[in-house]
PyMOL commands that place a pseudoatom at each C-alpha (Angstrom):
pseudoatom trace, name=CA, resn=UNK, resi=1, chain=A, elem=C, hetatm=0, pos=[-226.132, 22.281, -31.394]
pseudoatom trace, name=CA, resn=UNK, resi=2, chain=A, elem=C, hetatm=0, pos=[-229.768, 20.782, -31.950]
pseudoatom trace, name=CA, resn=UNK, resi=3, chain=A, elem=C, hetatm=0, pos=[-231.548, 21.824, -28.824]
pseudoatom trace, name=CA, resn=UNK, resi=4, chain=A, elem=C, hetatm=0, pos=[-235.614, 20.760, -29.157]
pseudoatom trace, name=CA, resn=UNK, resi=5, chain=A, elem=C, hetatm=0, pos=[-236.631, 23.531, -32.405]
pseudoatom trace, name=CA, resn=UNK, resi=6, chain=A, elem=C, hetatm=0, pos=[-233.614, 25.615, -31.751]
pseudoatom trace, name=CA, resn=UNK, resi=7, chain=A, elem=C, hetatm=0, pos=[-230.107, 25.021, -33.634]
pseudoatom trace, name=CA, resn=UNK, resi=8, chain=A, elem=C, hetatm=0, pos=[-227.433, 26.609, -33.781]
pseudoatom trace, name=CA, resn=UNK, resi=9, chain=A, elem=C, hetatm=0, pos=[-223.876, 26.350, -35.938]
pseudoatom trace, name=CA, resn=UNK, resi=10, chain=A, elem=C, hetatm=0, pos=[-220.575, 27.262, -34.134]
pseudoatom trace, name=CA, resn=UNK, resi=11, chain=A, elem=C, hetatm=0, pos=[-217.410, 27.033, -35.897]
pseudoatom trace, name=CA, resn=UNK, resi=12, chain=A, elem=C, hetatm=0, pos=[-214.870, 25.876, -33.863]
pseudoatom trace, name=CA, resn=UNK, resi=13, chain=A, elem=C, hetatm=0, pos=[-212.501, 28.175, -34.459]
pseudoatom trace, name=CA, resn=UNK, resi=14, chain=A, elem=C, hetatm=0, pos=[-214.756, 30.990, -32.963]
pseudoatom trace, name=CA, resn=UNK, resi=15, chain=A, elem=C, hetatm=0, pos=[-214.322, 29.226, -29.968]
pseudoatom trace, name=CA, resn=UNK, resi=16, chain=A, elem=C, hetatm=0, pos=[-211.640, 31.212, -27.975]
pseudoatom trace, name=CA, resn=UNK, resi=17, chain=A, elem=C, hetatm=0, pos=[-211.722, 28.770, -24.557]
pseudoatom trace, name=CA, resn=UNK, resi=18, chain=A, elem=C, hetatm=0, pos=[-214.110, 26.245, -23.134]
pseudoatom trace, name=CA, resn=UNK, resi=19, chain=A, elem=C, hetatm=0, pos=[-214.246, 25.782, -19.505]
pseudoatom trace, name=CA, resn=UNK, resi=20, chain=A, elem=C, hetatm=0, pos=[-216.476, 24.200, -16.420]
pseudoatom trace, name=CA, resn=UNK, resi=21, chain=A, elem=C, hetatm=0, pos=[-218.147, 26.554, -14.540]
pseudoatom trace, name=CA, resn=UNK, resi=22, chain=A, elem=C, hetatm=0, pos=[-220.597, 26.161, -11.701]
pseudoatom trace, name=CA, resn=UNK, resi=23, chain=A, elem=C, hetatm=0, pos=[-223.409, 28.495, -12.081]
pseudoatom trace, name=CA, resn=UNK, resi=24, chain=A, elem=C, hetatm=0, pos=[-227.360, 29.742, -11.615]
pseudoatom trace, name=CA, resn=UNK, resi=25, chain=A, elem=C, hetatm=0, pos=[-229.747, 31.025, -14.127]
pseudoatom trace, name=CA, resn=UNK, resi=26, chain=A, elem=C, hetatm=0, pos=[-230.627, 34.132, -12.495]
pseudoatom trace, name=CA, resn=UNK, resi=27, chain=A, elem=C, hetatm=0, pos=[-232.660, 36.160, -15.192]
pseudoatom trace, name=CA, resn=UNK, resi=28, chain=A, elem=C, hetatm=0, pos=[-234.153, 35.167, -18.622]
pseudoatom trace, name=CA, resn=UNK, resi=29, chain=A, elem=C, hetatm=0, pos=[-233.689, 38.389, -20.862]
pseudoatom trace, name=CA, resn=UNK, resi=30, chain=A, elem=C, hetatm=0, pos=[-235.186, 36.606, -23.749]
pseudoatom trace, name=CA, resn=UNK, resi=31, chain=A, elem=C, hetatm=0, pos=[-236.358, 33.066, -24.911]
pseudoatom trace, name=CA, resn=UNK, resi=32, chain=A, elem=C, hetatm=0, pos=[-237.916, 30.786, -23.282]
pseudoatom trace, name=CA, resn=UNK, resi=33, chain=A, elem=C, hetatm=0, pos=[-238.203, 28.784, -20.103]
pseudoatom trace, name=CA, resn=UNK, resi=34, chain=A, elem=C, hetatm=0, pos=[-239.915, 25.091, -19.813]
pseudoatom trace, name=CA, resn=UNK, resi=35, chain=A, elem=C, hetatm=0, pos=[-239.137, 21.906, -17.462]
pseudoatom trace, name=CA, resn=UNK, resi=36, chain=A, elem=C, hetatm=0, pos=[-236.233, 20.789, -18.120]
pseudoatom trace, name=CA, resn=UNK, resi=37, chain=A, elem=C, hetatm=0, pos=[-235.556, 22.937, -20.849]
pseudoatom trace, name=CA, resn=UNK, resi=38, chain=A, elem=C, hetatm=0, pos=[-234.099, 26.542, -20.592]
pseudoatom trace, name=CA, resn=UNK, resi=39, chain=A, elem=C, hetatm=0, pos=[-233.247, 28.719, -24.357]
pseudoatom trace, name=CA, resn=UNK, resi=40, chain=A, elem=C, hetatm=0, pos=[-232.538, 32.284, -24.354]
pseudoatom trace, name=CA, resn=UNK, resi=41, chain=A, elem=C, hetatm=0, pos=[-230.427, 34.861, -23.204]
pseudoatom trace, name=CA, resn=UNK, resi=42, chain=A, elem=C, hetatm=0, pos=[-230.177, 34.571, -19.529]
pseudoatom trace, name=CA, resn=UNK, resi=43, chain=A, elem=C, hetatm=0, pos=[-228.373, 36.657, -16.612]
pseudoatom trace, name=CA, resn=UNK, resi=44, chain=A, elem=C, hetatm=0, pos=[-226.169, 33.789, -14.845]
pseudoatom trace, name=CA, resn=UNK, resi=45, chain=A, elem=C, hetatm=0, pos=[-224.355, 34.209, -11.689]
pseudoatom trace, name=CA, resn=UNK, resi=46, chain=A, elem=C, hetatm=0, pos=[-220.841, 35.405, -11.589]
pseudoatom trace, name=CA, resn=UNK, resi=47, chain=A, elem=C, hetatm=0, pos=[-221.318, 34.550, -15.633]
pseudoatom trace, name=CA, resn=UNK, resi=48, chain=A, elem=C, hetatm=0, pos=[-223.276, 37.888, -16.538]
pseudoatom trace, name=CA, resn=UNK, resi=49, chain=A, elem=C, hetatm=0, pos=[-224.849, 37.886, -20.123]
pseudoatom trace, name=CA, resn=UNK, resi=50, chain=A, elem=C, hetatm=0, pos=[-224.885, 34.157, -21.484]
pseudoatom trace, name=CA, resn=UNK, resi=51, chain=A, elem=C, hetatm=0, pos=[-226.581, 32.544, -24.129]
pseudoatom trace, name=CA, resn=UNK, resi=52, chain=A, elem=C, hetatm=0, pos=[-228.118, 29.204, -22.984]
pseudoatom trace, name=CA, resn=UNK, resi=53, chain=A, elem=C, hetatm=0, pos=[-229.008, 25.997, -23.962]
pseudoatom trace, name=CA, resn=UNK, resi=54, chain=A, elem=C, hetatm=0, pos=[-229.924, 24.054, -20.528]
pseudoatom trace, name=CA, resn=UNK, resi=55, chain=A, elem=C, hetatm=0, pos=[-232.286, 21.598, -19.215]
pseudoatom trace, name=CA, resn=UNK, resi=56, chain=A, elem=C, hetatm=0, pos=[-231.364, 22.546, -15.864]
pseudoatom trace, name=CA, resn=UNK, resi=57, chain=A, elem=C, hetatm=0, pos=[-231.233, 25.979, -14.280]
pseudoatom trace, name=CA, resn=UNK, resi=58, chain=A, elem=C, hetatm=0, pos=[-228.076, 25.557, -11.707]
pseudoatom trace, name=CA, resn=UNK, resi=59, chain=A, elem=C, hetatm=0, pos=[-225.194, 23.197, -11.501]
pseudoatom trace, name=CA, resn=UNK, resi=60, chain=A, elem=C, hetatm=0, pos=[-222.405, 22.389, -13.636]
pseudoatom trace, name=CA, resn=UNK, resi=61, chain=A, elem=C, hetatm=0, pos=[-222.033, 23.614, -17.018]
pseudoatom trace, name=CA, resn=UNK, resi=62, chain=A, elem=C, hetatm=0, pos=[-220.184, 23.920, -19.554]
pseudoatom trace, name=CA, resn=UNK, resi=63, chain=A, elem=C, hetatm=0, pos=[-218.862, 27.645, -20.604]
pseudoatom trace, name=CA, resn=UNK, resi=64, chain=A, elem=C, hetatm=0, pos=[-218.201, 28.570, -24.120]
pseudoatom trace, name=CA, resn=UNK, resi=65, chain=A, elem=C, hetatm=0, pos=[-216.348, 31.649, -24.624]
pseudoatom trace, name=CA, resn=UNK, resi=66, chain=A, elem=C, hetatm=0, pos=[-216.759, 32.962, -27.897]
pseudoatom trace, name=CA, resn=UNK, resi=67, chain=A, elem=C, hetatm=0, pos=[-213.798, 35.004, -30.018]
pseudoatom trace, name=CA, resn=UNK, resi=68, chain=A, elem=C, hetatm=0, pos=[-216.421, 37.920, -30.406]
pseudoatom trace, name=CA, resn=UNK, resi=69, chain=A, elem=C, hetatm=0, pos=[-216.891, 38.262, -27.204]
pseudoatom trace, name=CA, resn=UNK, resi=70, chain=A, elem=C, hetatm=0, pos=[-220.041, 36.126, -26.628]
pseudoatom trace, name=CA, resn=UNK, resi=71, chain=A, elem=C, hetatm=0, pos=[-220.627, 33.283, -24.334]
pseudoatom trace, name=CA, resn=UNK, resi=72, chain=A, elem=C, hetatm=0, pos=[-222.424, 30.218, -24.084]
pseudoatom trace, name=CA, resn=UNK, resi=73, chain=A, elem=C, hetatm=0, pos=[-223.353, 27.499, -21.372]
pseudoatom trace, name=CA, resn=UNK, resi=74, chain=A, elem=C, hetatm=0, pos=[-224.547, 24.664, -22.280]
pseudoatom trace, name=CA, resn=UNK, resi=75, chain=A, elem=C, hetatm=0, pos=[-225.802, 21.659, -19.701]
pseudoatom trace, name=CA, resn=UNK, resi=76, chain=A, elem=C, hetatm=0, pos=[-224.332, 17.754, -21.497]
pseudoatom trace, name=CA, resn=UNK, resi=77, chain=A, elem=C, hetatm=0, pos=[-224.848, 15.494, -19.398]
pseudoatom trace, name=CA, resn=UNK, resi=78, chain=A, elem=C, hetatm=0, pos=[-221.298, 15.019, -18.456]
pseudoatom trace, name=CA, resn=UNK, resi=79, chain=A, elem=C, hetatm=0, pos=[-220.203, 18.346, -18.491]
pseudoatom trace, name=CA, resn=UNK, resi=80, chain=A, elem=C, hetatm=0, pos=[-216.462, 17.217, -17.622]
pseudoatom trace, name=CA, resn=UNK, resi=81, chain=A, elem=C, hetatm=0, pos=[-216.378, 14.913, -20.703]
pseudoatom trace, name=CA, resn=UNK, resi=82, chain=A, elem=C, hetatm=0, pos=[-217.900, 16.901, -22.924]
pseudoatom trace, name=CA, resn=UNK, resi=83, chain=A, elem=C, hetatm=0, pos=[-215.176, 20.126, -21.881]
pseudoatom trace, name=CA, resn=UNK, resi=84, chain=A, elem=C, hetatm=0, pos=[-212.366, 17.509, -22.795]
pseudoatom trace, name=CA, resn=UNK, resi=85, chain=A, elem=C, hetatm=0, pos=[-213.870, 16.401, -26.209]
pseudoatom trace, name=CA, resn=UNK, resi=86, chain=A, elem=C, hetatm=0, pos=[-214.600, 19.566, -27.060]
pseudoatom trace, name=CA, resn=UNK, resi=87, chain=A, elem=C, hetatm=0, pos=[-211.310, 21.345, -26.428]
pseudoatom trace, name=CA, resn=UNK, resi=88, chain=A, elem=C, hetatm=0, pos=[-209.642, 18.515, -27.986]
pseudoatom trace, name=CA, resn=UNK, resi=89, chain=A, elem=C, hetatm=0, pos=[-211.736, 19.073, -31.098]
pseudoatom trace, name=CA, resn=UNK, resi=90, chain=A, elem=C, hetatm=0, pos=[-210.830, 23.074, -30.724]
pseudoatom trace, name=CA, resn=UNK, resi=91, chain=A, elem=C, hetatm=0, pos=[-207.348, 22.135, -30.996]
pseudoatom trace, name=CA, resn=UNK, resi=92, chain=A, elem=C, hetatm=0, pos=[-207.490, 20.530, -34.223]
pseudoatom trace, name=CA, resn=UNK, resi=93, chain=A, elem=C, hetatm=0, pos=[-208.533, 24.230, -35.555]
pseudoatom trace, name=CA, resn=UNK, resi=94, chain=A, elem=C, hetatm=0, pos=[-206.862, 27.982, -35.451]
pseudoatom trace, name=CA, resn=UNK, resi=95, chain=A, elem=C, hetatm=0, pos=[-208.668, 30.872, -34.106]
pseudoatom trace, name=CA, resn=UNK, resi=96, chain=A, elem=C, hetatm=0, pos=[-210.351, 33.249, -35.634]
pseudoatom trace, name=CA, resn=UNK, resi=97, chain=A, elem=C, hetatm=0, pos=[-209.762, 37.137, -35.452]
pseudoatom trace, name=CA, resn=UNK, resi=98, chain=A, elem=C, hetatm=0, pos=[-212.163, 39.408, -35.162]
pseudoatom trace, name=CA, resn=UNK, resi=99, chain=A, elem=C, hetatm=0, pos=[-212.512, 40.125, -38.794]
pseudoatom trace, name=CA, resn=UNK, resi=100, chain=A, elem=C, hetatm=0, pos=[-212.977, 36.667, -39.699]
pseudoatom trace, name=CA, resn=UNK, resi=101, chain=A, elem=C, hetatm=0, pos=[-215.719, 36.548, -37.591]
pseudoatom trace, name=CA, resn=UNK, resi=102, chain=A, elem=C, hetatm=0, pos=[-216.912, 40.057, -38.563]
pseudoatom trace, name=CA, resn=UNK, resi=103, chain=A, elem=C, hetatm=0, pos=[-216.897, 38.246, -42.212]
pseudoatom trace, name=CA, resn=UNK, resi=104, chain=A, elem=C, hetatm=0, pos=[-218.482, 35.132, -41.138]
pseudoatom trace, name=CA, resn=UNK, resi=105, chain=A, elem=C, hetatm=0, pos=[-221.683, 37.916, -39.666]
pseudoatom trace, name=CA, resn=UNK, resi=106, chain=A, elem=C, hetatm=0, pos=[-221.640, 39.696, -43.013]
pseudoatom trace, name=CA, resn=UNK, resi=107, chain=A, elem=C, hetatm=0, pos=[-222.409, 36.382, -44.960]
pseudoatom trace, name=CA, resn=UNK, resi=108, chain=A, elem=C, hetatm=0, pos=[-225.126, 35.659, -42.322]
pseudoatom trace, name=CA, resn=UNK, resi=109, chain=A, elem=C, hetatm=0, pos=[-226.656, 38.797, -43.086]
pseudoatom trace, name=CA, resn=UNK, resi=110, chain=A, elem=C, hetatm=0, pos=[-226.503, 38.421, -46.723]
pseudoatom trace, name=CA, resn=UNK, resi=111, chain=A, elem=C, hetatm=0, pos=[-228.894, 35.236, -46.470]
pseudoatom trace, name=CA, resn=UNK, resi=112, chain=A, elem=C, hetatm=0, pos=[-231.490, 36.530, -44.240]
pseudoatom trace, name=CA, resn=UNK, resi=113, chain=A, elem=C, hetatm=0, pos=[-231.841, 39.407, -46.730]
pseudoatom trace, name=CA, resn=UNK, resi=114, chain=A, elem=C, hetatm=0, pos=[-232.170, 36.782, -49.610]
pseudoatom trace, name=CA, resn=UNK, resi=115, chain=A, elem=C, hetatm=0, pos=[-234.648, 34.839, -47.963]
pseudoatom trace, name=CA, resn=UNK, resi=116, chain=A, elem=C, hetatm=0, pos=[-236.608, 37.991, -46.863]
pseudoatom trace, name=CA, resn=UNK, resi=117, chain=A, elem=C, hetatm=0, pos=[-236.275, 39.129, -50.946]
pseudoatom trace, name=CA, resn=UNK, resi=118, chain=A, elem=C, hetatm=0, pos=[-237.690, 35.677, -51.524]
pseudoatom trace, name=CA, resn=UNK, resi=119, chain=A, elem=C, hetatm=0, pos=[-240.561, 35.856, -49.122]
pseudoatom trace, name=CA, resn=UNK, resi=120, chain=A, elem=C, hetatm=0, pos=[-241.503, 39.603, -50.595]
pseudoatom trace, name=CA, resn=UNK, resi=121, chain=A, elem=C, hetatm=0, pos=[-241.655, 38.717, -53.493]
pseudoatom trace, name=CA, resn=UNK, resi=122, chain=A, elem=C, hetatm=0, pos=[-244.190, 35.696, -52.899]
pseudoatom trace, name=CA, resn=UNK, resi=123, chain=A, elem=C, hetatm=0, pos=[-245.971, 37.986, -50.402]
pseudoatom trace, name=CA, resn=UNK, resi=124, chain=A, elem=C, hetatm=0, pos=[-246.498, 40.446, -53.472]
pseudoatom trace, name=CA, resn=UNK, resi=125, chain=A, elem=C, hetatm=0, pos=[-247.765, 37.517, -55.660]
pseudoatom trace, name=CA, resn=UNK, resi=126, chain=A, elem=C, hetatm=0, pos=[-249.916, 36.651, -53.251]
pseudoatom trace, name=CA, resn=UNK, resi=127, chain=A, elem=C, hetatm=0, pos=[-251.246, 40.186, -52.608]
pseudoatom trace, name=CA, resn=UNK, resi=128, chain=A, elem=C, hetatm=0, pos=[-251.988, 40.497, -56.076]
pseudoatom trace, name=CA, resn=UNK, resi=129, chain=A, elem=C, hetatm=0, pos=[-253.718, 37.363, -56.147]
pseudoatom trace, name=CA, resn=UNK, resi=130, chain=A, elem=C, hetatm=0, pos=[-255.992, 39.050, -53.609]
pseudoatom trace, name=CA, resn=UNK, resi=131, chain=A, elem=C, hetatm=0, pos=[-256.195, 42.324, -55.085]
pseudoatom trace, name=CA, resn=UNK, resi=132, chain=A, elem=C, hetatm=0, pos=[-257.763, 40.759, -58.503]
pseudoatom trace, name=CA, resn=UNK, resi=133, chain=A, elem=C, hetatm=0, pos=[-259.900, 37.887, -57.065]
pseudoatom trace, name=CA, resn=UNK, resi=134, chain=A, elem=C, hetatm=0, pos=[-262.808, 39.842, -56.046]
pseudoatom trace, name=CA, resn=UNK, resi=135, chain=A, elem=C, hetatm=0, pos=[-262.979, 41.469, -59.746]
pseudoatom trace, name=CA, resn=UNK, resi=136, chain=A, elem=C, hetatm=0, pos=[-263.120, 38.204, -61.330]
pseudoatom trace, name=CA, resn=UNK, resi=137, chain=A, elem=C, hetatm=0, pos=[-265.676, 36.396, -62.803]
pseudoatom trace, name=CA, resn=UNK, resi=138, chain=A, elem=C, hetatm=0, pos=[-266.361, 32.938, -61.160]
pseudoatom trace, name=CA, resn=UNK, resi=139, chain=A, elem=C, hetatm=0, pos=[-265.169, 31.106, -64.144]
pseudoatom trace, name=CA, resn=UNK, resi=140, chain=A, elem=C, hetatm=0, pos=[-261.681, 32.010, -65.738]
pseudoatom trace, name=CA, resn=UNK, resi=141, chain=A, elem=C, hetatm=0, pos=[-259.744, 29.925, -67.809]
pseudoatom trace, name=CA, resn=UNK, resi=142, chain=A, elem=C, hetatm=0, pos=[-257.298, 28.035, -66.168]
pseudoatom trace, name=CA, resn=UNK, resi=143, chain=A, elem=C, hetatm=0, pos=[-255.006, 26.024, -68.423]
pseudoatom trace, name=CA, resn=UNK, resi=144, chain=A, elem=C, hetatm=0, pos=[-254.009, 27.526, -71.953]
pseudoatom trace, name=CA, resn=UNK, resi=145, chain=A, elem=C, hetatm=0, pos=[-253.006, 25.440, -75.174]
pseudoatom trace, name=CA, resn=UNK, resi=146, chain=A, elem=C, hetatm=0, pos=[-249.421, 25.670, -77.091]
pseudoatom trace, name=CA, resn=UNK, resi=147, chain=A, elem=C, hetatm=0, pos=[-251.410, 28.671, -78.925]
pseudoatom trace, name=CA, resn=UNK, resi=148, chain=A, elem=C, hetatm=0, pos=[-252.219, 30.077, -76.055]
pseudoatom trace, name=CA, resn=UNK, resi=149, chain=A, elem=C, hetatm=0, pos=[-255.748, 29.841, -75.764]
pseudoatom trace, name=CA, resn=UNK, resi=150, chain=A, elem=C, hetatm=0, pos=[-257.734, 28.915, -72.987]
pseudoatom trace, name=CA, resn=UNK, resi=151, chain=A, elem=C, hetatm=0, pos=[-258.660, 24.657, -73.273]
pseudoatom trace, name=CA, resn=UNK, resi=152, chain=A, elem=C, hetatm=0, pos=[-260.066, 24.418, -69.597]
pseudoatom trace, name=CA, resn=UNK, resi=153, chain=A, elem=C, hetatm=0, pos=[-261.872, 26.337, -67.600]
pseudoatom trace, name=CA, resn=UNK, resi=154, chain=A, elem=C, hetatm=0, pos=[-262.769, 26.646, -63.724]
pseudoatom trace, name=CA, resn=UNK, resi=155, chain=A, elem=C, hetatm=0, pos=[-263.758, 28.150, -60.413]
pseudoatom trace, name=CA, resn=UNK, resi=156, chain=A, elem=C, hetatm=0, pos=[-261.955, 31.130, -59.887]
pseudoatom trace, name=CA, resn=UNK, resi=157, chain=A, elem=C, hetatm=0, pos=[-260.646, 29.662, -56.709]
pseudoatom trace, name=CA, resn=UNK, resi=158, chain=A, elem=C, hetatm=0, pos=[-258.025, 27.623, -58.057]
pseudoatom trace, name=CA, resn=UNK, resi=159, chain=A, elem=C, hetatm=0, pos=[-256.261, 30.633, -58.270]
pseudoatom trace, name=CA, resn=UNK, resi=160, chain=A, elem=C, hetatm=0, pos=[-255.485, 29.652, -54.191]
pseudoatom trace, name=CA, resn=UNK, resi=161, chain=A, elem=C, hetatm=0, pos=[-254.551, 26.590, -55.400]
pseudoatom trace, name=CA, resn=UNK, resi=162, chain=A, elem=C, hetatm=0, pos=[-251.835, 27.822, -57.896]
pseudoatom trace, name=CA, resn=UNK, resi=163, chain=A, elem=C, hetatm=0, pos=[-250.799, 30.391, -55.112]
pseudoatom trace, name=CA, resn=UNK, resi=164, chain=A, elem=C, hetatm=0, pos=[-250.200, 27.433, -52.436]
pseudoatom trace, name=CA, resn=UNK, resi=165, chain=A, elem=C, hetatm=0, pos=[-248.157, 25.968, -55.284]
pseudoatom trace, name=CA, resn=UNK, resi=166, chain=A, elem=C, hetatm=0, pos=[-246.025, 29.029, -55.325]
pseudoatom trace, name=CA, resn=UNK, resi=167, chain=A, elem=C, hetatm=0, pos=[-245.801, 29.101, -51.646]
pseudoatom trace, name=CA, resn=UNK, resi=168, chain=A, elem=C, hetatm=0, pos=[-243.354, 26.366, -51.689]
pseudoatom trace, name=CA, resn=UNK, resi=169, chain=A, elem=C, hetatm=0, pos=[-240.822, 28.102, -53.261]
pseudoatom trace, name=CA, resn=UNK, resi=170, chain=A, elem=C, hetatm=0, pos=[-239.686, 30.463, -50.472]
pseudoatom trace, name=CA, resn=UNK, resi=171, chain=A, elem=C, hetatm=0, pos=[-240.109, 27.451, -47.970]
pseudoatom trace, name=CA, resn=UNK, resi=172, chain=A, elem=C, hetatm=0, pos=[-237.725, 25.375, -50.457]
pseudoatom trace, name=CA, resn=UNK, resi=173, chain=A, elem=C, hetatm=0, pos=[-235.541, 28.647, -50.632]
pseudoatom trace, name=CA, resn=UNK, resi=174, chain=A, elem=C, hetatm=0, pos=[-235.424, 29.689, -46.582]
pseudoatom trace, name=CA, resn=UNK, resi=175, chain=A, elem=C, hetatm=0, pos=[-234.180, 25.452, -46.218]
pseudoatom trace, name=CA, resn=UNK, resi=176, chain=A, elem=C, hetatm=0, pos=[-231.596, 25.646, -48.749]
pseudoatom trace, name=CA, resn=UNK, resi=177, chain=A, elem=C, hetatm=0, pos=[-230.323, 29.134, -47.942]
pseudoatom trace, name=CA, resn=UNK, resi=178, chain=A, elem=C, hetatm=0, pos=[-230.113, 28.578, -44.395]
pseudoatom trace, name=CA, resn=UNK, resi=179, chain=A, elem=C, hetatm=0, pos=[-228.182, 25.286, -45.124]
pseudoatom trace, name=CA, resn=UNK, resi=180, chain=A, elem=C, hetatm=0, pos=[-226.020, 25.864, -47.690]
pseudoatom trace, name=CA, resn=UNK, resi=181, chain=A, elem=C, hetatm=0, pos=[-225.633, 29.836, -48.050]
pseudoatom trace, name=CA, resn=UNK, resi=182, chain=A, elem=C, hetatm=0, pos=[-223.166, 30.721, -45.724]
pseudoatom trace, name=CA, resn=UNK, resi=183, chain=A, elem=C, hetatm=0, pos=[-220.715, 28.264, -47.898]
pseudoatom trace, name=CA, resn=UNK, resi=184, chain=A, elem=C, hetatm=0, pos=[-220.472, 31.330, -50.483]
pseudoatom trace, name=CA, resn=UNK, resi=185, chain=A, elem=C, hetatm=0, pos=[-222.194, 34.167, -51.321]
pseudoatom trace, name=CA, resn=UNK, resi=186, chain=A, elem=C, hetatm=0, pos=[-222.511, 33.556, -55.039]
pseudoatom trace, name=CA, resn=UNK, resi=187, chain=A, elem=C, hetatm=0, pos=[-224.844, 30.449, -54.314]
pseudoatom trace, name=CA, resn=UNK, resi=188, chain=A, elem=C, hetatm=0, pos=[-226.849, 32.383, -52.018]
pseudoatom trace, name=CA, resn=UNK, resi=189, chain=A, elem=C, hetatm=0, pos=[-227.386, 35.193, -54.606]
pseudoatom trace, name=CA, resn=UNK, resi=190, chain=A, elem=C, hetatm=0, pos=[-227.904, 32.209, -57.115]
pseudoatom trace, name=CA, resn=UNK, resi=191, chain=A, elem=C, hetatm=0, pos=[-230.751, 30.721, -55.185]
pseudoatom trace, name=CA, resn=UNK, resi=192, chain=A, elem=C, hetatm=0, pos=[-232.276, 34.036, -54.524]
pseudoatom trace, name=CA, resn=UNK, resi=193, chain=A, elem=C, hetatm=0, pos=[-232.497, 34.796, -58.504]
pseudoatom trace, name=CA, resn=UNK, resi=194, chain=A, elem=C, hetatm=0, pos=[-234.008, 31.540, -58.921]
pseudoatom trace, name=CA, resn=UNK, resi=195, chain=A, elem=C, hetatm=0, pos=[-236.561, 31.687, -57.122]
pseudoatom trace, name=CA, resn=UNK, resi=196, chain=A, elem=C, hetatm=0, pos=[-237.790, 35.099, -57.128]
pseudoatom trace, name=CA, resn=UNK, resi=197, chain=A, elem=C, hetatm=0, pos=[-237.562, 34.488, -61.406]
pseudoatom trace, name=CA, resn=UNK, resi=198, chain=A, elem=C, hetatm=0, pos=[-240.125, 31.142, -60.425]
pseudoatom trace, name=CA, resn=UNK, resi=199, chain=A, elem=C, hetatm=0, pos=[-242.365, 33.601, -58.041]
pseudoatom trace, name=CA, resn=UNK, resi=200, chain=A, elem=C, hetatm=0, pos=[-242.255, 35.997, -61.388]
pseudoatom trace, name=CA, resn=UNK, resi=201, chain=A, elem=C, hetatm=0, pos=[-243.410, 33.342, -63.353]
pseudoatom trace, name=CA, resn=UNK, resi=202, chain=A, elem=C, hetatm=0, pos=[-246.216, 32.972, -61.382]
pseudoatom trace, name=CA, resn=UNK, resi=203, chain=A, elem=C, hetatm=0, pos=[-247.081, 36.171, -61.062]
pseudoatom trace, name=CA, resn=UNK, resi=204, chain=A, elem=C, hetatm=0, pos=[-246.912, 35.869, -65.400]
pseudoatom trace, name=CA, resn=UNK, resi=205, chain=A, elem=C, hetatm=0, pos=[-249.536, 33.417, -65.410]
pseudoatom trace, name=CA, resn=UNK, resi=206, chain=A, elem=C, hetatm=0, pos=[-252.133, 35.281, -63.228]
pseudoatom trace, name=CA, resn=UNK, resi=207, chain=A, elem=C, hetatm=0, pos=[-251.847, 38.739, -65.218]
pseudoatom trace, name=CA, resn=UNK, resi=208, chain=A, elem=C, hetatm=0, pos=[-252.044, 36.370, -68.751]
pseudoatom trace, name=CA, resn=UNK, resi=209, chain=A, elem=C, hetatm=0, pos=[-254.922, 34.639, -67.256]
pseudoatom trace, name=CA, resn=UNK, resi=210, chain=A, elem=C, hetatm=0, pos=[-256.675, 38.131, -66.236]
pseudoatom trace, name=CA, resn=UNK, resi=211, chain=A, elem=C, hetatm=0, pos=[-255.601, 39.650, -69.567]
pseudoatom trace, name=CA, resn=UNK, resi=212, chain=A, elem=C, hetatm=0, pos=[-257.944, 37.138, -71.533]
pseudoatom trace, name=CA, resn=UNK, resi=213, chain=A, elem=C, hetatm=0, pos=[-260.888, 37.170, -69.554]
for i in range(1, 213): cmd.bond("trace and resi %d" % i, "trace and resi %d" % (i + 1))
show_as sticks, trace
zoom trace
């Protein structure tokens, strides 16, 4: 489901029963509420707890009962046709059990903690950048031969500019993990290595060029 920034991936075979229901956003527990476009957790009538995505806040919907025990209402906008398709997609699939989709959380958890690790680790580099800069003198060398010494120098401040280099590693990391991770946790372990070994690298290059001032 792409609904305005918010997605979200359901497999259909967590999907223990769809069904029409007829309903009114009573209470938004969290998320957010616009015009024409309700996202959240919500308190619906004779629903209880539901996770929405909605640009309406009564009538039809459709209700999407979940094999954990979660449920979901959604507004298309024709609910009726949209029920059909998407129990005759359902049927092309088993169900889950519960430790299937216990399995299916674990993996999700996995990759958040990767790209957190990811973002620490840039967050350090970046602290250290900041922790150093002040000490510096305005010109350091910042490009170093195949022998290793220094053949340009500069402002100190393109030590920013290396660190918004760096930056884009976690970004590129959080975008791949998110979209490829949960296929197996080997890649998402194999990304996460990666890229904390670049952030490293980084981090190599600002103690070598502090080491030779």
């Amino acid at each position: 489901m792409n609904f305005g920034l918010s997605k979200r991936k359901i497999p259909y075979a967590s999907i223990s029963k769809v069904e029409l229901s007829h309903t009114t956003l009573l209470l938004r527990l969290f998320g957010a509420s616009l015009p024409g476009l309700h996202w959240g957790l919500y308190r619906a009538e004779d629903v209880g707890n539901v996770w929405v995505y909605s640009t309406k806040i009564k009538g039809d919907f459709v209700l999407i009962d979940l094999t954990d025990g979660k449920r979901i209402v959604i507004s298309p906008e024709d609910p009726k046709l949209f029920s059909d398709e998407l129990n005759a997609w359902k049927s092309k699939f088993g169900t889950e059990s519960l430790g299937e989709v216990e399995r299916f959380e674990t993996s999700r958890k996995i990759v958040y903690a990767q790209v957190l690790a990811v973002a620490a680790a840039f967050v350090s580099f970046l602290g250290y950048v900041l922790w150093i800069y002040p000490s510096l003198p305005d010109i350091i060398p910042v490009h170093f031969g195949f022998d290793w010494k220094p053949n340009r120098w500069g402002h100190k401040s393109e030590l920013f500019i290396l660190a918004g280099i760096a930056a884009f590693f976690p970004i590129l990391n959080t975008v791949l993990a998110l979209k490829f991770g949960r296929y197996g946790k080997e890649l998402t372990l194999f990304l996460g290595i990666i890229f904390i070994l670049v952030i490293v690298l980084f981090f190599g290059i600002v103690y070598f060029t502090q080491s030779v001032i």
